[in-house]
N, C-alpha and C positions, 0 to 999 in steps of 0.2 A: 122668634122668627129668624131665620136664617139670613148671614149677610148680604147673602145675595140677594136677598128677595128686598131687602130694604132699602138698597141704593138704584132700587128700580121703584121704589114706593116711597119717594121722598119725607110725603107727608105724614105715613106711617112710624119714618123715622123721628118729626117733628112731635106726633105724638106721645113720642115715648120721653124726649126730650122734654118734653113739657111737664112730665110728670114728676121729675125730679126739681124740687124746690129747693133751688139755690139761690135764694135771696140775701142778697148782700147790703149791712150785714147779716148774718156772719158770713154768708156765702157757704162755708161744706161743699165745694162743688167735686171734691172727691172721690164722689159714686158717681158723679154726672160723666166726669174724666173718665174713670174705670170703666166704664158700659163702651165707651165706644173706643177707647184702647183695645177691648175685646173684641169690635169690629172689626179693627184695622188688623190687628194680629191674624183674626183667620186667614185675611188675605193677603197675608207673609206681606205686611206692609213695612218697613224700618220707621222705628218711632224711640221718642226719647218720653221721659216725663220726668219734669223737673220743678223743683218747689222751690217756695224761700219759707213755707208755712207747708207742714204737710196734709194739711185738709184742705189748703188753695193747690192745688197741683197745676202745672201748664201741659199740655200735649202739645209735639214739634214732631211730626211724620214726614217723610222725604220719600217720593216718588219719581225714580231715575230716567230723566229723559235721555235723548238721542244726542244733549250735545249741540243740539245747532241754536240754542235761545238761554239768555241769561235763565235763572232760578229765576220762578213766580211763586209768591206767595201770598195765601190765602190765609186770613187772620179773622175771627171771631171770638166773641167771648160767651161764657155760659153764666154767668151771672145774670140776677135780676134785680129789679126795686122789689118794693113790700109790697103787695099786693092788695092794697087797704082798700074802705071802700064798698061798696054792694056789686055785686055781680050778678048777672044771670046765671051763668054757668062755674064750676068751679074753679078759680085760677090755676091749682095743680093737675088737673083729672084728665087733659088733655082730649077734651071731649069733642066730637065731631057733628055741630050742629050746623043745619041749612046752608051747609057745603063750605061750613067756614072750622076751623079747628081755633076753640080759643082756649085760652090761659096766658098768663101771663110769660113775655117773651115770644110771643106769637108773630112780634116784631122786631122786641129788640131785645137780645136779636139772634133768637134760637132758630127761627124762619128761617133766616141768615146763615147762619150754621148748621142746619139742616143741609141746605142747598149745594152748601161747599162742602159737608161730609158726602152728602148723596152722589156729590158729581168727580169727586177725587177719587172712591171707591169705585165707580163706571169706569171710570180709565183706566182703576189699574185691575180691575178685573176683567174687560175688555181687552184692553192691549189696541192697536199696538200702542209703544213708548210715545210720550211728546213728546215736543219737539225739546224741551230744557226740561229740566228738573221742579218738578211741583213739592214745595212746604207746603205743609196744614199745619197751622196752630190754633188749636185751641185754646181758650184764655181765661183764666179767674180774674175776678174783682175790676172789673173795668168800670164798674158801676160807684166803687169806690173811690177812684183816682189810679187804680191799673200799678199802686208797686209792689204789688206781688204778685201782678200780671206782667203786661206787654213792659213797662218801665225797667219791671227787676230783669225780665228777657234782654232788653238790648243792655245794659247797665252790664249784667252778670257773663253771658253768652250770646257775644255781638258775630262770634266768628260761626254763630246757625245759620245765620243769613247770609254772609257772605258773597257777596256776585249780584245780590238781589235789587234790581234798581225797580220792579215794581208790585204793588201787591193791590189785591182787591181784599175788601173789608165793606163795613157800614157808612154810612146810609147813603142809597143812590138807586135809580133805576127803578124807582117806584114812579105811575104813572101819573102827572098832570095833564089834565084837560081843562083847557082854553079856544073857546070861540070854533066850538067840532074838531080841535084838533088836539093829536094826544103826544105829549110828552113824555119824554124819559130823561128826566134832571140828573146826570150822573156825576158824584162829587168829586171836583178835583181837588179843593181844596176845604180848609175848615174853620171857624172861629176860634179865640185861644179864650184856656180856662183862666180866669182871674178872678177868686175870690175874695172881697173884700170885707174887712171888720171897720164900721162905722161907728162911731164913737161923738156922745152928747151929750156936753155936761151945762151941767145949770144951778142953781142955790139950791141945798137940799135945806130940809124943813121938818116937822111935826106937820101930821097927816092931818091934824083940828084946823090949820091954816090954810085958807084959800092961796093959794100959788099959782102966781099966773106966769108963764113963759118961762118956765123950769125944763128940765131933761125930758119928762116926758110929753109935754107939748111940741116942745121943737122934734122930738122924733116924729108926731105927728102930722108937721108940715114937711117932713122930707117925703113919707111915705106916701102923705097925698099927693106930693109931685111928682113922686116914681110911680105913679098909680095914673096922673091925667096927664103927663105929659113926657117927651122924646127927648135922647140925647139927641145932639147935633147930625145932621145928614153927610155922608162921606161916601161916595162914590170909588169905587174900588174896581181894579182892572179885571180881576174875575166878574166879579157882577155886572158890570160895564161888557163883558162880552158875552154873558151869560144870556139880559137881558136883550142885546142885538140877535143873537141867535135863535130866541123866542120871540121877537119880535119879526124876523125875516120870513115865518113861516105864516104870518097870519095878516087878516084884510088890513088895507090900511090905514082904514079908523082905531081899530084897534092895538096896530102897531103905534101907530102915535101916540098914543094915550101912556103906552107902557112905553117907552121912548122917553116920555116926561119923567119917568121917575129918577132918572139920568141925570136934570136939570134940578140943585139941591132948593132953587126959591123954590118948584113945584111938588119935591118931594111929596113931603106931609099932607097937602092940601090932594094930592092922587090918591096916598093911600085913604083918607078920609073917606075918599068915594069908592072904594073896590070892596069893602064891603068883606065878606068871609078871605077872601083874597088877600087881601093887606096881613094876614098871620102868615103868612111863605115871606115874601117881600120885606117885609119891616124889620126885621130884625139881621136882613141882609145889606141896608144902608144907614145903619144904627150901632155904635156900639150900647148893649144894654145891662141892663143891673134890675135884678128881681127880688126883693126884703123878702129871706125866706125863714132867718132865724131871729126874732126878734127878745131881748130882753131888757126888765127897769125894772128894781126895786127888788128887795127883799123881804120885808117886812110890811104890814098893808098900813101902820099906822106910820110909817119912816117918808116923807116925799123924796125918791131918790134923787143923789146929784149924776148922777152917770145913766144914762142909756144906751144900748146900743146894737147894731143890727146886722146881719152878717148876708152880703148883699153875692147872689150868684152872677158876676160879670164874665160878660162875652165881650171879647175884643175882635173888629176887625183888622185882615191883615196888615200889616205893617205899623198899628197901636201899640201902646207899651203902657203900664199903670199911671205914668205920671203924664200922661195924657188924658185919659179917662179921669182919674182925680180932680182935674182941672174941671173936667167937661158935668161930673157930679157936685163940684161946690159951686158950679155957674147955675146949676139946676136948684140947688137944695134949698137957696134962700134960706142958712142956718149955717153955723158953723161949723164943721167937720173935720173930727182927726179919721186921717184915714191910716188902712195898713192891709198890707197884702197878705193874704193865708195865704197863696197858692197862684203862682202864675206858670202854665205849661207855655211860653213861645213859640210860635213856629214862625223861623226865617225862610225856606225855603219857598221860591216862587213854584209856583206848579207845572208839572212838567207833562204834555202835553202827549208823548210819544207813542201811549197806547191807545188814546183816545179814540182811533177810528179803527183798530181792532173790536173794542168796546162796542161801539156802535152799528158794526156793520154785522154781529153777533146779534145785538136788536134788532135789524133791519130785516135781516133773513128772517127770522122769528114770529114778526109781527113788520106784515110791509106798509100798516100806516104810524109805525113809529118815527117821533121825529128826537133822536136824543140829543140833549144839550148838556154841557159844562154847567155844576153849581156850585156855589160855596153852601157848605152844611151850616148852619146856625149852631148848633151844637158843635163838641167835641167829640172826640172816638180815637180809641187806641193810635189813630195812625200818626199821630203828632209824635209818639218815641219812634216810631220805625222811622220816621222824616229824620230823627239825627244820625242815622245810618245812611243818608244819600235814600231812604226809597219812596217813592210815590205813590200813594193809595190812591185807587178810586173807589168810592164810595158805589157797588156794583151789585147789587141784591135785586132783580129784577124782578118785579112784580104786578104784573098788571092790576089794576085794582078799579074799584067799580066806582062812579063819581061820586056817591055820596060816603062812602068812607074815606076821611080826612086820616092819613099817615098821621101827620105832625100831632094831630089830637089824641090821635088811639095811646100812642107812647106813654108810657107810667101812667096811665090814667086806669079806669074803670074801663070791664068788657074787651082788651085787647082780646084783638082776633083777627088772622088772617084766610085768604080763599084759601081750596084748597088746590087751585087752578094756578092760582100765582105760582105756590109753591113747586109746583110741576114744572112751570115757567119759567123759574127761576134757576130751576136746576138744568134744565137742556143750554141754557142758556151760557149758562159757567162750564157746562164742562164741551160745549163748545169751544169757550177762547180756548179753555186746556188743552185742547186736541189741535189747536192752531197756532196759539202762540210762542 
């Protein structure tokens, strides 16, 4: 199908995106890159493509505005998880069922990339010029830790962005409805990556002897308490205005209720009662830690003296490890060596200056949109573009239907997006383009 016909057929483009399976790892997203570097070239687009591995490639396209607005950039990645699991439809097949296109990446975050291809190719086969200069970067491995993505990008070739104080990327702008009214959560900011390795030693033994309170018992009273119970409540100035902004638009029973979650005695005991609700919320006044890699023992007749667990922690802003260390051996009831895999920081406060660009792009679009500011609970490439001075919002615009839960669909089983959002989503992006 011809370029032209595809950046007018977003989801057309989604599909074909989908069919390339680049699950990371290993990721190979290399023909994923090629196919639409072939896009962009038909329509005499300037593009670079740069690797630090050459089956991860990056795409960085530059479309010449008029000069009158800093460079905006548009950043997604084409990687995916593993697609495990039972499906109805085939993860790779890109298939177009009861008006929804699934496979995996249908969220996250090809949909995404889709949108921003679809809508950067409308501008500039359209014309006229914007108002500043549009990047598009397409992105490998972000699904891995992003360094031979966005990382190796700003690290290697910080002078591509140059000028760029804002960029739109993942996740935001997907719809929440509360109490008949509907939301567009758009992310200013995001939780930091900190992965930690737990460590738990105890008397090793001969497997013929009953051993009681050894390594792998005590691993199993940590994991029961990171299983029934919460780090400490922290109310945080994005969430803190996040949730006044959803709260100002609704009755005021309701507004009170969410208002309490503000209040850290009432925290826990609110989300107890919100029911499907409390998975958006809870992990946005929590720093948290999820036991995903667990290992003890080698041998089945040896009673190991070491166990240990390798724990996916989220930090809220302004936390650091040896806080959260603290806030995990007050929980653990057991003794803990800890140690950091992996901590991405983000210092920068969020910077607000697009934000009603953003919104007033939803508002046109959809006039019972009410967009608000969120913190992502997740991470996403936009933590390296942040040591560059730029600010992401998390801007993928996607109307969606109330019983399909975003936050669930993600690496899970049956991802799948409308294919109405996706339409959505793109007039919606290449609107700010044409304004900002």
């Amino acid at each position: 199908m011809a370029c032209e016909q595809l950046h007018d057929r977003p989801a057309e483009l989604l599909a074909q995106l989908l069919r390339f399976d680049t699950t990371n790892p290993p990721g190979g997203e290399r023909e994923c890159i090629a196919w639409a570097q072939g896009l962009l070239e038909r329509l005499g687009v300037e593009l670079r493509i740069l690797a630090k591995e050459p089956e991860r490639p990056n795409l960085i396209a530059r479309l010449s505005g008029r000069g009158e607005r800093p460079p905006l950039l548009l950043q997604g990645h084409v990687d995916v998880v593993a697609a495990r699991g039972e499906w109805e439809h085939p993860p790779f097949a890109g298939e177009l069922v009861g008006g929804y296109l699934w496979g995996r990446g249908a969220l996250d975050m090809k949909g995404g990339v889709a949108m921003m291809l679809a809508a950067f190719m409308r501008v500039a086969a359209a014309g006229p010029a914007p108002p500043g200069d549009v990047i598009l970067c397409l992105l490998s491995d972000e699904e891995a830790g992003s360094d031979l993505g966005a990382n190796y990008l700003v690290t290697a070739h910080p002078d591509l962005f140059s000028g760029v104080r804002y960029a739109l990327g993942e996740f935001g702008g997907f719809t929440m409805n509360l109490a008949g009214r509907r939301f567009y959560p758009i992310m200013v900011a995001e939780k930091q990556v900190c992965w930690t390795l737990a460590r738990i030693r105890g008397a090793a033994g001969h497997g013929s002897l009953a051993v009681r309170g050894g390594a792998s018992g005590k691993l199993g009273r940590l994991l029961t308490r990171l299983d029934r119970r919460r780090l400490p409540v922290h109310v945080t100035p994005v969430v803190c205005s996040m949730v006044e902004a959803i709260a100002a638009e609704l009755p005021a029973a309701t507004a009170l209720s969410l208002r309490g979650l503000l209040q850290p005695a009432l925290s826990d005991r609110l989300l107890d009662l919100l029911g499907e609700r409390a998975s958006f919320f809870d992990p946005l006044l929590h720093n948290t830690a999820n036991a995903n890699i667990i290992a003890a023992g080698e041998k089945i007749n040896v009673v190991p003296g070491e166990a240990s667990v390798q724990l996916d922690c989220r930090l809220l802003p302004g936390f650091g490890p040896e806080e959260l260390f603290a806030e995990l051996r007050a929980l653990s009831g057991v003794e803990l060596e800890l140690e950091v895999i992996r901590h991405d920081p983000i210092t920068a406060v969020p910077d607000l200056g697009m934000f009603d660009t953003l919104a007033g792009a939803l508002r046109e679009l959809d006039p019972s949109a009410r967009p608000v500011p969120m913190l992502l609970p997740a991470a996403t490439d936009g933590r390296f573009f942040a040591r560059l001075g730029i600010q992401t919002y998390g801007f993928l615009p996607m109307p969606l239907p109330a019983e399909l839960h975003f936050m669930r669909l993600i690496h899970a089983e049956n991802e799948r997006v409308p294919v109405e959002a996706i339409e959505f989503g793109t007039r919606a992006i290449a609107r700010v383009l044409e304004r900002f």
